[in-house]
Structure formats: C-alpha cells, structure tokens
C-alpha positions in Angstrom: -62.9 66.7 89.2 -60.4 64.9 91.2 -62.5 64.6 94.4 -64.8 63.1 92.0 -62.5 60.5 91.0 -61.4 60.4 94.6 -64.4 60.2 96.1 -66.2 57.6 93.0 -62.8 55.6 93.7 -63.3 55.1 97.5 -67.7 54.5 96.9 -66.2 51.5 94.7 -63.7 50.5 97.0 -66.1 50.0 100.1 -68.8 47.9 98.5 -66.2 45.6 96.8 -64.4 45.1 100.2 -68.6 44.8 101.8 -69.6 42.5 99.3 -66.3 40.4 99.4 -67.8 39.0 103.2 -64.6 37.3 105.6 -63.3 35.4 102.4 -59.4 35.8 102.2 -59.1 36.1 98.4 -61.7 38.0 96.3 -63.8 36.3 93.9 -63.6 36.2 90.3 -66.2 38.4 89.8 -65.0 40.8 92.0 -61.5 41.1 90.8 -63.7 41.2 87.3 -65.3 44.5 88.4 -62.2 46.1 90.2 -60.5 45.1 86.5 -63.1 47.3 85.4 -63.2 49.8 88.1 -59.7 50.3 87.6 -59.7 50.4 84.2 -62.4 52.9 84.0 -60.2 55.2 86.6 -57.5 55.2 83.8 -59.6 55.7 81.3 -61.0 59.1 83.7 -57.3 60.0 84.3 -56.1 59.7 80.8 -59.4 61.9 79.4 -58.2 64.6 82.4 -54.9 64.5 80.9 -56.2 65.4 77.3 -58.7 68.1 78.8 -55.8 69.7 81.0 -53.5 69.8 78.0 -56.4 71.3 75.5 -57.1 73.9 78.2 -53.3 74.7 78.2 -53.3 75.0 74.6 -56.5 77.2 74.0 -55.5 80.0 77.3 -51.8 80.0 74.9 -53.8 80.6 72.2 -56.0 83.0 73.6 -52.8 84.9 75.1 -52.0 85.0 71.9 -54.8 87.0 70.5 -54.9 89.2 73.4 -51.5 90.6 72.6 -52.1 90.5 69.0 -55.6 93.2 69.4 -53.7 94.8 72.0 -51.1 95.1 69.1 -54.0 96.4 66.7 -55.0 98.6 68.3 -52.1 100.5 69.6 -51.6 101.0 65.5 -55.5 102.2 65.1 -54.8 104.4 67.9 -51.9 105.9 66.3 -53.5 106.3 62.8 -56.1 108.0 64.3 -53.8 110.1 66.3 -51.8 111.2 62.9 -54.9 111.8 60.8 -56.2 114.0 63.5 -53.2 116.6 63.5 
C-alpha cells in the first residue's frame, strides 16, 4: 500500500514538474492540482490510518476469542473427562 502511495506520489510529481516547461513559478493550475494531489495523499494516509487501527482492533478481538474457546474447551474436556470415570 505504501509503495502505492509512493510510487502514485512520484507518477504525479513527474508530469507536474514535465508539464510545468522552464517557467520559474508553477502555474495556477498546477499548484491547483498539486492542492489536490496532495490533498488526496492525506486523504490516502488518513484512510490507512483508520484501516491499520481497525486491523489492530479486530486481531485484539480475535485473540480474544481464541483464548476464550481455548478456555471452553479445556472445561468440555474436563467434563467429559469426569463423566467418563
């Protein structure tokens, strides 16, 4: 994902400094679209953030669980164990 970004990041990069010719200050409608291009990378960044924390909070959850059947079924395993004596 970040190469992604990385790599979407640089793409945009190049043809704004292509299409910007041997001018010393960019054009407004360049800095228009690197308003945009940068925006849209925070807007990326920001969603990866979410995602990373959601991740973190189902694998907690599911750790969760895991212990908990692990927990069940020690206590199957000893109900069984009694009944059959």
């Amino acid at each position: 994902m970040r190469r992604l970004f990385l790599t979407t990041m640089l793409s945009i990069g190049l043809v704004l400094f292509c299409a910007s010719g041997c001018t010393k200050k960019p054009s407004p409608e360049e800095m228009n679209k690197l308003t945009e291009a940068r925006a849209s990378a925070e807007s990326a960044e920001k969603k990866l953030a979410e995602l990373r924390a959601e991740r973190a909070q189902l694998e907690a959850t599911l750790d969760a669980k895991k212990e908990e059947l692990r927990k069940t079924e020690e206590e199957r395993d000893a109900i069984k164990a009694k009944l059959g004596e």
